[in-house]
C-alpha positions as CSV (number, residue, x, y, z in Angstrom):
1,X,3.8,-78.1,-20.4
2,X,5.3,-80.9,-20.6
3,X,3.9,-82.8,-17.7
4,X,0.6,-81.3,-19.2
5,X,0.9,-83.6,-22.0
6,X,2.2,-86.8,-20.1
7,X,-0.9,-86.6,-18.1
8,X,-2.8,-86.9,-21.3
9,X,-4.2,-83.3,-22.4
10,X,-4.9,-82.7,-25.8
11,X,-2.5,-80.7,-27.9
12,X,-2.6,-80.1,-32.0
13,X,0.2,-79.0,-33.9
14,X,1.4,-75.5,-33.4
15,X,-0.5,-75.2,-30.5
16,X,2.0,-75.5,-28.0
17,X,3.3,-72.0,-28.4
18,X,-0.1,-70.6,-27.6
19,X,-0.7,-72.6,-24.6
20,X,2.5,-71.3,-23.4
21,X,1.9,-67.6,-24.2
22,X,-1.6,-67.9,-22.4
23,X,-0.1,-69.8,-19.4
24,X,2.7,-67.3,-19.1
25,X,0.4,-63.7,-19.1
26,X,-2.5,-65.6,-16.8
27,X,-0.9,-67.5,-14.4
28,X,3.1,-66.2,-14.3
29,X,5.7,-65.2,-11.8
30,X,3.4,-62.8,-9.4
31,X,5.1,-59.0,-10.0
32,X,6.9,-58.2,-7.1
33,X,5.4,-56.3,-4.3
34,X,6.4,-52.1,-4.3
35,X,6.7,-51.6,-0.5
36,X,5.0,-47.9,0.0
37,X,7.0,-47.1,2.3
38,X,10.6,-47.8,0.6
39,X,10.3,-46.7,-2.9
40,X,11.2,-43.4,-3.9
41,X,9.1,-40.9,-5.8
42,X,9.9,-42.2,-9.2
43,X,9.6,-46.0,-8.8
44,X,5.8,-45.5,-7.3
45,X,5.7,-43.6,-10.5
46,X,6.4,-46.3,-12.7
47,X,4.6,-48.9,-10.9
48,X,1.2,-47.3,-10.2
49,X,0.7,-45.3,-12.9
50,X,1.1,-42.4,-10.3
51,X,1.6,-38.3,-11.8
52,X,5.3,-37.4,-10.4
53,X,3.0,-34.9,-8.2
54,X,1.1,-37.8,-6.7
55,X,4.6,-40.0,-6.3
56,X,6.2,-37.5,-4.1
57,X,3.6,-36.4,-2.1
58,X,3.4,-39.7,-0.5
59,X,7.8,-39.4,-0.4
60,X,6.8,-36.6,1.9
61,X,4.0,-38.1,4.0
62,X,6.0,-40.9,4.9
63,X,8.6,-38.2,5.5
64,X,5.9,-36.2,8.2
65,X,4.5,-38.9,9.7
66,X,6.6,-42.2,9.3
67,X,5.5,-45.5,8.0
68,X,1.7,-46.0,6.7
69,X,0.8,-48.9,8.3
70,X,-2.5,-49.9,5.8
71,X,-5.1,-48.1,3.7
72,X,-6.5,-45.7,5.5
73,X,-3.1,-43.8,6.2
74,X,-2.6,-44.2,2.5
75,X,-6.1,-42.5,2.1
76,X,-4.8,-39.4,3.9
77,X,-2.2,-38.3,1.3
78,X,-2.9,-35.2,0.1
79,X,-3.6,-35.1,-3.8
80,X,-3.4,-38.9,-4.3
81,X,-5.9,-40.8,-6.5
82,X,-5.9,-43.8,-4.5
83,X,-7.8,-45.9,-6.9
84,X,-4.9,-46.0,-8.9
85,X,-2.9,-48.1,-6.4
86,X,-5.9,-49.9,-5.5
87,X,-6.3,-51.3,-9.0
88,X,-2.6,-53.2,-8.4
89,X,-3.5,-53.5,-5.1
90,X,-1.7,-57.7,-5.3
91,X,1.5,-55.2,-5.7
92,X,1.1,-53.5,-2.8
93,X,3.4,-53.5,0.5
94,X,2.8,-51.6,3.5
């Protein structure tokens, strides 16, 4: 912010809080990456929006058949809406 304004950009009184609270949702600390093939059941849950169903049934394909390598292993889980990942897909570790 403050380098903002020593290179000269505009900023009325009060505004500076705004600025800040814009800067900080749009262009913040990237959300760290949920590795597929580390997290347990409940923290693919949490960060995907995932039913518990869902969650553990890719627990137990990586449990079957190892580590998914990409996409199209993820694709093959049995019962997974896999738009739901895809939507976060900047959070996404293989």
């Amino acid at each position: 912010m403050s380098d903002m304004i020593g290179r000269g950009a505009p900023l009325m009184e009060g505004e500076q809080t705004i600025v800040v609270q814009y800067l900080s949702k749009n262009f913040g600390v990237d959300a760290p990456k949920i590795n597929l093939n580390r997290a347990t059941a409940k923290e693919l849950e949490t960060a995907f929006g995932l039913s518990l169903k869902e969650s553990e049934e890719i627990v137990r394909y990586r449990q079957q058949n190892g580590p998914m390598l990409g996409w199209q292993e993820l694709r093959k889980v049995p019962g997974l809406e896999v738009k739901k990942i895809e939507a976060k897909k900047d959070q996404v570790a293989f």
